[in-house]
PDB file of N, CA, C and O in Angstrom, chain B, residues numbered from 101:
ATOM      1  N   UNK B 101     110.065 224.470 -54.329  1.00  0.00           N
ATOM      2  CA  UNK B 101     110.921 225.411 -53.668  1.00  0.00           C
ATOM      3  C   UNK B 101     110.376 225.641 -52.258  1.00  0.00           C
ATOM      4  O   UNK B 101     109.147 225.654 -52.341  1.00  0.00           O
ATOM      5  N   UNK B 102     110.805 225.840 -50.923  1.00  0.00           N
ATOM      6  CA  UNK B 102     110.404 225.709 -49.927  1.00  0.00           C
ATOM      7  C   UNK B 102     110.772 227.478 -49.577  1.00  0.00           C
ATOM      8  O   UNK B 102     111.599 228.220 -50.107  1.00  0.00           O
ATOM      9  N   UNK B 103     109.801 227.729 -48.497  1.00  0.00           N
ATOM     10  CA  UNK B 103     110.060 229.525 -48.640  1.00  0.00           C
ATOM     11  C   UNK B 103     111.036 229.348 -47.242  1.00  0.00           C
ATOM     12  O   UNK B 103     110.997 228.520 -46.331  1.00  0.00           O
ATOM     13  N   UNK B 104     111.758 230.293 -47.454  1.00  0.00           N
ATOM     14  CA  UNK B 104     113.017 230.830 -47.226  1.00  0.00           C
ATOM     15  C   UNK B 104     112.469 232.711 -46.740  1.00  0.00           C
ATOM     16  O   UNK B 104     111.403 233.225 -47.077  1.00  0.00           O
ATOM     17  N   UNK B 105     113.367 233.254 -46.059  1.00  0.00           N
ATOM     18  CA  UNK B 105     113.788 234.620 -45.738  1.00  0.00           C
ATOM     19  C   UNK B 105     113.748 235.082 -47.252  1.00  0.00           C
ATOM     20  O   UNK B 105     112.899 235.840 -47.721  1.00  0.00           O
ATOM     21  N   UNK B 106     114.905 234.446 -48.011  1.00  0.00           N
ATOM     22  CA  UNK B 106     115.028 235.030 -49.466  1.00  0.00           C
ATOM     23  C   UNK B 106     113.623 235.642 -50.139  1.00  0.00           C
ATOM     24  O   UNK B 106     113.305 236.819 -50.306  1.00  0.00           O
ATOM     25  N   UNK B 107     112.814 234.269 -50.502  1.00  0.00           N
ATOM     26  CA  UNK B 107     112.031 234.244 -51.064  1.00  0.00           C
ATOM     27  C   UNK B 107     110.446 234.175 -50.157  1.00  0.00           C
ATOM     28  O   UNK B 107     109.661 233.229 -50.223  1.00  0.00           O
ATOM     29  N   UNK B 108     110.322 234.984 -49.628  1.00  0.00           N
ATOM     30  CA  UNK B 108     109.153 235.402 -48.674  1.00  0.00           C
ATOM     31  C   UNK B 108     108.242 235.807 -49.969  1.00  0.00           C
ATOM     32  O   UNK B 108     107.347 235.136 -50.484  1.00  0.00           O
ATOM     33  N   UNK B 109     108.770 237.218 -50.383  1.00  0.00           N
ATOM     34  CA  UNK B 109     108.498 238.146 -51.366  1.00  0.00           C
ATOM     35  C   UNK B 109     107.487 237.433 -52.506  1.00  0.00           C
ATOM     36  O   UNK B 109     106.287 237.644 -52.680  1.00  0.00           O
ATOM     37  N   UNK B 110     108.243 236.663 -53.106  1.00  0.00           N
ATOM     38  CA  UNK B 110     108.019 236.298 -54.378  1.00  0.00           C
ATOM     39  C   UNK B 110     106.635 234.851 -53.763  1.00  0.00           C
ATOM     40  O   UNK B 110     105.711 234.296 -54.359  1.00  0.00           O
ATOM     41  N   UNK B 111     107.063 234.764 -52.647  1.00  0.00           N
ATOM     42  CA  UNK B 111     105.892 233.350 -52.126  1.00  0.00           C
ATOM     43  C   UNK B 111     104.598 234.105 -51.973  1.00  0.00           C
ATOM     44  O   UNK B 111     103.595 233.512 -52.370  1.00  0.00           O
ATOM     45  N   UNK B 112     104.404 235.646 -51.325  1.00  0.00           N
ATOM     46  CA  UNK B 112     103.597 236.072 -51.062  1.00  0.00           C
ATOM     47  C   UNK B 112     103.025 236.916 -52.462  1.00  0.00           C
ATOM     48  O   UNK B 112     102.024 237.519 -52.078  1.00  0.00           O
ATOM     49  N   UNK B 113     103.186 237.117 -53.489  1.00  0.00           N
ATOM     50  CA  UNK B 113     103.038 237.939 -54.929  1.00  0.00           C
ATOM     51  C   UNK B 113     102.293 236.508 -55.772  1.00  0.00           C
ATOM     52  O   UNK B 113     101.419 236.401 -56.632  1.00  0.00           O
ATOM     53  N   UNK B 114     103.133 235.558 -55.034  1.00  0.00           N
ATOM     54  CA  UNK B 114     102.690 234.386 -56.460  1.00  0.00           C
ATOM     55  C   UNK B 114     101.189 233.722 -55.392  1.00  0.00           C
ATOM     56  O   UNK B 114     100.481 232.938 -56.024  1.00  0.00           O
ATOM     57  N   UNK B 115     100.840 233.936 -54.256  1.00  0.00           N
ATOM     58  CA  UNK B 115      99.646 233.429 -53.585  1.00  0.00           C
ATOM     59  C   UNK B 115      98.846 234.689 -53.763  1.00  0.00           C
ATOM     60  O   UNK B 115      97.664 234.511 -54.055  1.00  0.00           O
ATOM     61  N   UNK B 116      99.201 235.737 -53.662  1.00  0.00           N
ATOM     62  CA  UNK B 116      98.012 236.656 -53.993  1.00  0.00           C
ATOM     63  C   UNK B 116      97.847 236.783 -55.752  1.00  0.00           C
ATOM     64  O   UNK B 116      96.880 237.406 -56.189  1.00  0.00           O
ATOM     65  N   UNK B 117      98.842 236.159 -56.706  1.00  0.00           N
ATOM     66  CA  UNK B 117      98.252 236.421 -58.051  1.00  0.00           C
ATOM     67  C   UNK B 117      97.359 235.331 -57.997  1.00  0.00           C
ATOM     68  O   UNK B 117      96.170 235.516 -58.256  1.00  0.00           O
ATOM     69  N   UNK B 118      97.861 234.031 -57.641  1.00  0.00           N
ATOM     70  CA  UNK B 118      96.589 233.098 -57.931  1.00  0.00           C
ATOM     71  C   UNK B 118      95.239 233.442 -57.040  1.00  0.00           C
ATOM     72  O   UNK B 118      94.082 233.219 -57.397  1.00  0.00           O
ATOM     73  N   UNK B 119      95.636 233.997 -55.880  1.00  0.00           N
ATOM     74  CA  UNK B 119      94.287 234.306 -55.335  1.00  0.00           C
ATOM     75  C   UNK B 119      93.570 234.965 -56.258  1.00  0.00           C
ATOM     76  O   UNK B 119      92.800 234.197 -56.834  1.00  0.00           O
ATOM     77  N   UNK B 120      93.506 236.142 -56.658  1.00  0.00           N
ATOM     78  CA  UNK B 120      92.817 236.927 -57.852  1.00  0.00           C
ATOM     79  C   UNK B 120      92.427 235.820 -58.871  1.00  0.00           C
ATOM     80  O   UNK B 120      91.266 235.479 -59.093  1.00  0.00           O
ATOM     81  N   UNK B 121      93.198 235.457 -59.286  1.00  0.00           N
ATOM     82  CA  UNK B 121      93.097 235.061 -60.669  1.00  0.00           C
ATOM     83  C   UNK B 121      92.055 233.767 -60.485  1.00  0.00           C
ATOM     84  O   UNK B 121      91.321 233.498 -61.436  1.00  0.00           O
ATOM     85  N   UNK B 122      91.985 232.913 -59.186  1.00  0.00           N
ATOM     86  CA  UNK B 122      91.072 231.832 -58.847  1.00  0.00           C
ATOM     87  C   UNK B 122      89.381 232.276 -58.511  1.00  0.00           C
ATOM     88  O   UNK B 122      88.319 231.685 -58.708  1.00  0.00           O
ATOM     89  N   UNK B 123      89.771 233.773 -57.836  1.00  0.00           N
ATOM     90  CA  UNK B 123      88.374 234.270 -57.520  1.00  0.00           C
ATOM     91  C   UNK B 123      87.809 234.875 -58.999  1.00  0.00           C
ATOM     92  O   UNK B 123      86.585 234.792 -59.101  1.00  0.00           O
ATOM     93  N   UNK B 124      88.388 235.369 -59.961  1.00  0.00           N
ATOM     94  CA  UNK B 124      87.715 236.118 -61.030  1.00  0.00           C
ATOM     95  C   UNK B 124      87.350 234.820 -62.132  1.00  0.00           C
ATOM     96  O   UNK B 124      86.464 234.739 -62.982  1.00  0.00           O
ATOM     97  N   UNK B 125      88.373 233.907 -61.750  1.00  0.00           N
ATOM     98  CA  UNK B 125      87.902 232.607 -62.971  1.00  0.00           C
ATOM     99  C   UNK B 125      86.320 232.098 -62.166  1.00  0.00           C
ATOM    100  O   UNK B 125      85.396 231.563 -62.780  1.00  0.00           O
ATOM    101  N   UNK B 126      86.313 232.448 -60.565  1.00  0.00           N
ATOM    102  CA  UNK B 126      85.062 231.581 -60.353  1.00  0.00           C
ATOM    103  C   UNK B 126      83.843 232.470 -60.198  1.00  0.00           C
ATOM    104  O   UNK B 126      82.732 232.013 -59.928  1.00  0.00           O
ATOM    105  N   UNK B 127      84.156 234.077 -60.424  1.00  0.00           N
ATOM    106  CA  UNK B 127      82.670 234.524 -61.135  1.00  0.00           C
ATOM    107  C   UNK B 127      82.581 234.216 -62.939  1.00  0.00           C
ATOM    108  O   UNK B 127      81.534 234.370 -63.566  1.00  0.00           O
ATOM    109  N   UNK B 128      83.629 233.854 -63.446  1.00  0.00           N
ATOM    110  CA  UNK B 128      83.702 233.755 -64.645  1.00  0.00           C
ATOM    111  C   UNK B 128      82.471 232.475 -64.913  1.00  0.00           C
ATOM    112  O   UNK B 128      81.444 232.420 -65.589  1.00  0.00           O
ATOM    113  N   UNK B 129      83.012 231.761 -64.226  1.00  0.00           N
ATOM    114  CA  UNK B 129      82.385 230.743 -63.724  1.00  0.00           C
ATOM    115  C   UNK B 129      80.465 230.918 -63.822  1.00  0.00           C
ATOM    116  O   UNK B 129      79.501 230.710 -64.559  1.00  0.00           O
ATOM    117  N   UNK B 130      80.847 231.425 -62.545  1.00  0.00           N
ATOM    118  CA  UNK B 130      78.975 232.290 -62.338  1.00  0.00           C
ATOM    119  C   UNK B 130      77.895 232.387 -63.372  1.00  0.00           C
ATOM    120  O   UNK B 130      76.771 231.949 -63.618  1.00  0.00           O
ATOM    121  N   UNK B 131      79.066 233.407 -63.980  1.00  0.00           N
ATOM    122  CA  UNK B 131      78.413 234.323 -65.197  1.00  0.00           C
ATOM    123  C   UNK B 131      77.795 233.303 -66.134  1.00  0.00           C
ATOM    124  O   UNK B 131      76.644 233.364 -66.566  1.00  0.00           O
ATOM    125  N   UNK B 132      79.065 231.956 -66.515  1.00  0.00           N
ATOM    126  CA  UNK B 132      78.460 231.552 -67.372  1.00  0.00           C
ATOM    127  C   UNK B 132      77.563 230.931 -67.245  1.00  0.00           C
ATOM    128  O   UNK B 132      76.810 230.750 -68.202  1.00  0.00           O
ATOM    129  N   UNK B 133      77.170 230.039 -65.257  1.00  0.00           N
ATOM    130  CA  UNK B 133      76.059 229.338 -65.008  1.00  0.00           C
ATOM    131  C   UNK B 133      74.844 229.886 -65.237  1.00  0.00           C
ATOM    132  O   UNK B 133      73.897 229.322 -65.785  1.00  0.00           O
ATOM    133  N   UNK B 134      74.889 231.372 -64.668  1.00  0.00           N
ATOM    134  CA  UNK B 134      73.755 232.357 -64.691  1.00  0.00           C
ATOM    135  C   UNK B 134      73.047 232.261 -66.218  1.00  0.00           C
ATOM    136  O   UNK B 134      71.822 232.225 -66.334  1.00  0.00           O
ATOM    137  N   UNK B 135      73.934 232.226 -67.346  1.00  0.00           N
ATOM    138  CA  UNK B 135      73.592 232.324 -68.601  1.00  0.00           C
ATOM    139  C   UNK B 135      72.778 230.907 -69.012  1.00  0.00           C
ATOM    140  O   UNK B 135      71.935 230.760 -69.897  1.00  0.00           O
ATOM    141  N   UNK B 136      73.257 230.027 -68.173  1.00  0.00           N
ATOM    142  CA  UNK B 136      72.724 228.992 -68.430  1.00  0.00           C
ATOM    143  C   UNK B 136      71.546 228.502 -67.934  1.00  0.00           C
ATOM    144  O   UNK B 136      71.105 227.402 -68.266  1.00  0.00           O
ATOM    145  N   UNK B 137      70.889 229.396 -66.998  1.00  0.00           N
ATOM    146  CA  UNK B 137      69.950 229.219 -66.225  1.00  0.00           C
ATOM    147  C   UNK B 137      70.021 228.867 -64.631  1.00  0.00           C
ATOM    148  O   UNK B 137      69.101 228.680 -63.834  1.00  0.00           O
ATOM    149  N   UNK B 138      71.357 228.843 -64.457  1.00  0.00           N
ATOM    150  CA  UNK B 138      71.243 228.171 -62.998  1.00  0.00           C
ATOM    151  C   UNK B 138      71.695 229.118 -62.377  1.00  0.00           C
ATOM    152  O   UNK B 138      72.696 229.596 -62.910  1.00  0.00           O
ATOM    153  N   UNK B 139      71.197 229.868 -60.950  1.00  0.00           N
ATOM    154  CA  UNK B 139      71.861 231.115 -60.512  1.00  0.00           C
ATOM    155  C   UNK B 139      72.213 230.097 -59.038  1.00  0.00           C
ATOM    156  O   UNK B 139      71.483 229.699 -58.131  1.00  0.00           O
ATOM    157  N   UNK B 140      73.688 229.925 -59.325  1.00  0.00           N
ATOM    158  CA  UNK B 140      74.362 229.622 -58.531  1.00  0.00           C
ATOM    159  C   UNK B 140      75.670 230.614 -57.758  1.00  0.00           C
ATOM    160  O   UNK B 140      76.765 230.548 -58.316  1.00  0.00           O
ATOM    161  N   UNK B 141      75.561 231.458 -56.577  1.00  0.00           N
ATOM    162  CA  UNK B 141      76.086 232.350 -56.178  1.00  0.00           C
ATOM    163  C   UNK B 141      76.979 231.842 -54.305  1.00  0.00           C
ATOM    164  O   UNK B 141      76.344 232.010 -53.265  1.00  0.00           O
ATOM    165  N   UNK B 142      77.605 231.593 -54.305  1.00  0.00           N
ATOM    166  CA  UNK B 142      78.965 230.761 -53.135  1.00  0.00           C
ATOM    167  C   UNK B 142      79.788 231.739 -52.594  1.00  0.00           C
ATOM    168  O   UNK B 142      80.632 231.635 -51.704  1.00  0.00           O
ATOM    169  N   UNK B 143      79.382 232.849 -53.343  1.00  0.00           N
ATOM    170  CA  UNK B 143      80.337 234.340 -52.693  1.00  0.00           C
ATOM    171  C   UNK B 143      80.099 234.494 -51.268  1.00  0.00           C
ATOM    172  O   UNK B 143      78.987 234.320 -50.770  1.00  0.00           O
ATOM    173  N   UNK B 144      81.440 234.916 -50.412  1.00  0.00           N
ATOM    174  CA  UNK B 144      81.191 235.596 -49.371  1.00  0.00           C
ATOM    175  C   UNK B 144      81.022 236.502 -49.291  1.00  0.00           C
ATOM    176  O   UNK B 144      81.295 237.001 -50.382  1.00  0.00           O
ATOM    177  N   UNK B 145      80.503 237.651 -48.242  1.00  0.00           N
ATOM    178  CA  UNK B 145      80.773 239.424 -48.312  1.00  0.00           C
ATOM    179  C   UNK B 145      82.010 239.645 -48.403  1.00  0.00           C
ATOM    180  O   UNK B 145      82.833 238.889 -47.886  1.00  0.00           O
ATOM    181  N   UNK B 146      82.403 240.936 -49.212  1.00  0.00           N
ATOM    182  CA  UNK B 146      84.003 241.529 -49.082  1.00  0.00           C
ATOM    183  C   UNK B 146      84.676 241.054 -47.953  1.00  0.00           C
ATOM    184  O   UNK B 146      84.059 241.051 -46.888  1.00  0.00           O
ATOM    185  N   UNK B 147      85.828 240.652 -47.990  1.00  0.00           N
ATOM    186  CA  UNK B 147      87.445 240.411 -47.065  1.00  0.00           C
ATOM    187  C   UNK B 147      87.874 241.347 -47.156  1.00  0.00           C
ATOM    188  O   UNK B 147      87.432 242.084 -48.038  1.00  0.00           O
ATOM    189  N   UNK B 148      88.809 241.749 -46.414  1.00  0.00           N
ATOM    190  CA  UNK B 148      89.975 242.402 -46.656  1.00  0.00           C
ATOM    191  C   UNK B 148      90.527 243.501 -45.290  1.00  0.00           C
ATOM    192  O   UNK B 148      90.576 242.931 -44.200  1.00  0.00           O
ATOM    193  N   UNK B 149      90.818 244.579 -45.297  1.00  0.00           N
ATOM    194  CA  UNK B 149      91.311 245.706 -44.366  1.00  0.00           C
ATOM    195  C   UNK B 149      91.213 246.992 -45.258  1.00  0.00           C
ATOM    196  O   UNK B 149      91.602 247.020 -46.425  1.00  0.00           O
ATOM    197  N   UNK B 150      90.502 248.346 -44.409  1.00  0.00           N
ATOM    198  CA  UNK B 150      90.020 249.533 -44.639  1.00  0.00           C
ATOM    199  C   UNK B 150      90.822 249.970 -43.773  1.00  0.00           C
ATOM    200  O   UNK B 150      90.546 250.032 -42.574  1.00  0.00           O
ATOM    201  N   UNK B 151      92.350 250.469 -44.486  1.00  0.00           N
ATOM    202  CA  UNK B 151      93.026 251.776 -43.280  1.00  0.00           C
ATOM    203  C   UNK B 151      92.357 253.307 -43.923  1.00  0.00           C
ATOM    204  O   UNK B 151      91.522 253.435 -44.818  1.00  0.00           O
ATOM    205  N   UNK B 152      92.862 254.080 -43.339  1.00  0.00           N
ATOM    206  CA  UNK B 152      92.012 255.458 -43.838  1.00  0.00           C
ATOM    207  C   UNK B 152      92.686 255.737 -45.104  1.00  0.00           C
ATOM    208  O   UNK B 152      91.954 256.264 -45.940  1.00  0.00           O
ATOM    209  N   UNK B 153      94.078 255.486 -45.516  1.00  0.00           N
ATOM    210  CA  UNK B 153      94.518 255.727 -46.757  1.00  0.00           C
ATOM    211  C   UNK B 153      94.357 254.031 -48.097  1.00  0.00           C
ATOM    212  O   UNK B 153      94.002 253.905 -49.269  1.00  0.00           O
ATOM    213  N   UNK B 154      94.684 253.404 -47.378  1.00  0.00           N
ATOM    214  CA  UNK B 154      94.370 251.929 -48.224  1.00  0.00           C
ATOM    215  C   UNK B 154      93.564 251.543 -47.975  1.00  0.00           C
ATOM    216  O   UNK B 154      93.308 251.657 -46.776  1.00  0.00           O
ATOM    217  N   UNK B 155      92.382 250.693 -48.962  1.00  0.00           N
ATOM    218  CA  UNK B 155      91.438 249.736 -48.474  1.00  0.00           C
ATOM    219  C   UNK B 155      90.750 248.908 -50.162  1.00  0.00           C
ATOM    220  O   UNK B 155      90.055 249.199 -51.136  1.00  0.00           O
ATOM    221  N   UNK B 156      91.650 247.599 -49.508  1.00  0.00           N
ATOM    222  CA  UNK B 156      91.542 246.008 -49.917  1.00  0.00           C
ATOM    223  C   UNK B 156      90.516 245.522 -49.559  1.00  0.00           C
ATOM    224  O   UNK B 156      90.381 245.436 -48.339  1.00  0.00           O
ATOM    225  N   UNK B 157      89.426 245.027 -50.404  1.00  0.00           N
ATOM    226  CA  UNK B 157      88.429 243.997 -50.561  1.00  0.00           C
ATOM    227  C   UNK B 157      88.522 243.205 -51.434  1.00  0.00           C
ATOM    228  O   UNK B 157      88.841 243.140 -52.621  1.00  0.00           O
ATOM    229  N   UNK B 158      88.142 242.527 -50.537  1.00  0.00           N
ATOM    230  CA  UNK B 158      88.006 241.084 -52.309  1.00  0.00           C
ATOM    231  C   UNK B 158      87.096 240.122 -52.062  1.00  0.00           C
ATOM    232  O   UNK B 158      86.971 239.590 -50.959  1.00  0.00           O
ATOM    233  N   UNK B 159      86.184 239.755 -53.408  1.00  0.00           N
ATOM    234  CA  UNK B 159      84.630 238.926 -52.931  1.00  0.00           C
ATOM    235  C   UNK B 159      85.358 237.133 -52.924  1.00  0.00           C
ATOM    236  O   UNK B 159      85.715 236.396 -53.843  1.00  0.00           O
ATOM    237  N   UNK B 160      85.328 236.960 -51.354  1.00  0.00           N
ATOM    238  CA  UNK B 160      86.101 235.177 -51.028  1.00  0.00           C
ATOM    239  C   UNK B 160      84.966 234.380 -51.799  1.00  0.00           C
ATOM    240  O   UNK B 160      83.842 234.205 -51.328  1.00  0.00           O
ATOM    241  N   UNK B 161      85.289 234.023 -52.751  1.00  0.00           N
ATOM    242  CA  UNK B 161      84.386 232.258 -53.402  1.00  0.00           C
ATOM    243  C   UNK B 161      85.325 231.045 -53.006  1.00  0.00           C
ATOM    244  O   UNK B 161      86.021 231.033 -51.991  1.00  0.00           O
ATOM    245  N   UNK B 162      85.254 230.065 -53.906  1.00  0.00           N
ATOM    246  CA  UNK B 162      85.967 228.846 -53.718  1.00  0.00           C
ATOM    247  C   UNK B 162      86.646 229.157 -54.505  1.00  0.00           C
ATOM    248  O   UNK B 162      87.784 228.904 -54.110  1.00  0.00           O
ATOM    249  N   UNK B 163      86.672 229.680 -55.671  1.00  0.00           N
ATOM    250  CA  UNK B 163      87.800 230.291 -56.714  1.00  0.00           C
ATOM    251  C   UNK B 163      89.141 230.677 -55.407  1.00  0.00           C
ATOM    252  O   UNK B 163      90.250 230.200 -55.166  1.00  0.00           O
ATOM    253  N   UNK B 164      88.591 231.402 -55.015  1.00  0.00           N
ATOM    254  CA  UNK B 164      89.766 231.688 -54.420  1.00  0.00           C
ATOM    255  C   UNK B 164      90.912 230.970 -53.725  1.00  0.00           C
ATOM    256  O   UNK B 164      92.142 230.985 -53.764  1.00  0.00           O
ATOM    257  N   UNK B 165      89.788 230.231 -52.967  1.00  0.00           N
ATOM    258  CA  UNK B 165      90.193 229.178 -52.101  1.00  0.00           C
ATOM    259  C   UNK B 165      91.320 227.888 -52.702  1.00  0.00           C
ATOM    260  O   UNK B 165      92.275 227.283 -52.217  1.00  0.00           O
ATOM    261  N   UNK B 166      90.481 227.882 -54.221  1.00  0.00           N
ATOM    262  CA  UNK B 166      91.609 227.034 -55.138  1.00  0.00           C
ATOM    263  C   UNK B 166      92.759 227.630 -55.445  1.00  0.00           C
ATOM    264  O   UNK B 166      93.879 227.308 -55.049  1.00  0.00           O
ATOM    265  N   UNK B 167      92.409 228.680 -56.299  1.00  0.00           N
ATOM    266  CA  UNK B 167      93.533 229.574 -56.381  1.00  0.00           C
ATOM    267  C   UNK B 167      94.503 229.508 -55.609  1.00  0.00           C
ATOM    268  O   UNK B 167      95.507 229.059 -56.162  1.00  0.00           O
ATOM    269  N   UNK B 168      94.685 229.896 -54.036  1.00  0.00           N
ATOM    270  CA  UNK B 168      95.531 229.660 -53.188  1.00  0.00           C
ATOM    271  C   UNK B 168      95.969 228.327 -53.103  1.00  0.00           C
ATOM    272  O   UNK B 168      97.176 228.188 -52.905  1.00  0.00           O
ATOM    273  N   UNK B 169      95.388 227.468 -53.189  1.00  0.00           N
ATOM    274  CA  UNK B 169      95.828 226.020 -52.854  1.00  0.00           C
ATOM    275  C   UNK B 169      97.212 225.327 -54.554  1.00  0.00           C
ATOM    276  O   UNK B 169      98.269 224.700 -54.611  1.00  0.00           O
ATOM    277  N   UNK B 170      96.279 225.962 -55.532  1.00  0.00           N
ATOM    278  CA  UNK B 170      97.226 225.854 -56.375  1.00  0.00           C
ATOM    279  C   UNK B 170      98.263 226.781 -56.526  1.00  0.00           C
ATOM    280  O   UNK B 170      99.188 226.466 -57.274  1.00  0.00           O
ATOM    281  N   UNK B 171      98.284 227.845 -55.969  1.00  0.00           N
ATOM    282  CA  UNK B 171      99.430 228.628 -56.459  1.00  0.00           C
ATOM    283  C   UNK B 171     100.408 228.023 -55.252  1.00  0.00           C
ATOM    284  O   UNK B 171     101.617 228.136 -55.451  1.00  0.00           O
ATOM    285  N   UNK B 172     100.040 227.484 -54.202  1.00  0.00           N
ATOM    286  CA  UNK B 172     100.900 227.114 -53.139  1.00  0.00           C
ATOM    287  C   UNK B 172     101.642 225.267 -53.784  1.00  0.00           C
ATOM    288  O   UNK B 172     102.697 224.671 -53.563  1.00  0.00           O
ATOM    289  N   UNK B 173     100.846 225.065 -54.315  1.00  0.00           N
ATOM    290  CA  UNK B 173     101.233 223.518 -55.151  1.00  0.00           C
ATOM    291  C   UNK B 173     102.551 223.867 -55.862  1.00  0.00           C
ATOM    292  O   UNK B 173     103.670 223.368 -55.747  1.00  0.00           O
ATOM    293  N   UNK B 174     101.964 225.147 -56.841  1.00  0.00           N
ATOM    294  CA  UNK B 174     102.872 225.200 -57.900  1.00  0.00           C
ATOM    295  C   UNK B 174     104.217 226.336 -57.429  1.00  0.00           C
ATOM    296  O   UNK B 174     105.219 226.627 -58.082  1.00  0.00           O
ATOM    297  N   UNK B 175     103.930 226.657 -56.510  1.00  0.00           N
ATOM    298  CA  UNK B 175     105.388 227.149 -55.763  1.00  0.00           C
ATOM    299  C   UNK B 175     106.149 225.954 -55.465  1.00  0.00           C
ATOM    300  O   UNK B 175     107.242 225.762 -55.998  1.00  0.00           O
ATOM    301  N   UNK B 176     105.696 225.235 -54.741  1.00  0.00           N
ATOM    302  CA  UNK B 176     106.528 224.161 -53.904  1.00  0.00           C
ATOM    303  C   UNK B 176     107.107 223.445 -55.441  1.00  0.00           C
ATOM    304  O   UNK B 176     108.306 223.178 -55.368  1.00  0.00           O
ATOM    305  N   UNK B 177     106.531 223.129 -56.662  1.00  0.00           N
ATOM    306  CA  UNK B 177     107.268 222.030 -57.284  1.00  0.00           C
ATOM    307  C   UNK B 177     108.074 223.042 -57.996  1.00  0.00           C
ATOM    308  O   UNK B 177     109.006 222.440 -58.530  1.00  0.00           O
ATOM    309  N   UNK B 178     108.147 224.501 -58.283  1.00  0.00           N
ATOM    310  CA  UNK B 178     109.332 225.059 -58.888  1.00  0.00           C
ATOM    311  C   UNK B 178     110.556 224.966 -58.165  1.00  0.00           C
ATOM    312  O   UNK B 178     111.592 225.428 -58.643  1.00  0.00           O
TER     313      UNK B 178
END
């Protein structure tokens, strides 16, 4: 599906769910290396924007980075 005016909305909801969902699979990730002995840590410091009423952080790994790349894959072939 190619984004459109229409579908801005739904392009920008489905890149920030995979964003989340790519960064928490890749401390998932972590956790389990850590358990395994290997302390392997690729995190950046918090991202995001601090207005005085909202404030978004989120820890950037490569999780994320995939995340976005696939949720942008799997937009385009719906």
């Amino acid at each position: 599906m190619k984004v459109t005016n229409k579908n801005i909305g739904k392009f920008t909801a489905f890149l920030l769910l995979f964003c989340v969902a790519g960064t928490l699979a890749w401390e998932l990730v972590e956790v389990i290396l850590y358990a395994a002995g290997l302390n392997v840590n690729l995190s950046v410091g918090p991202v995001g924007f601090d207005l005085d009423v909202l404030s978004v952080f989120i820890s950037a790994n490569p999780g994320t980075i995939l995340g976005i790349a696939v949720g942008w894959l799997l937009f385009h072939k719906i």
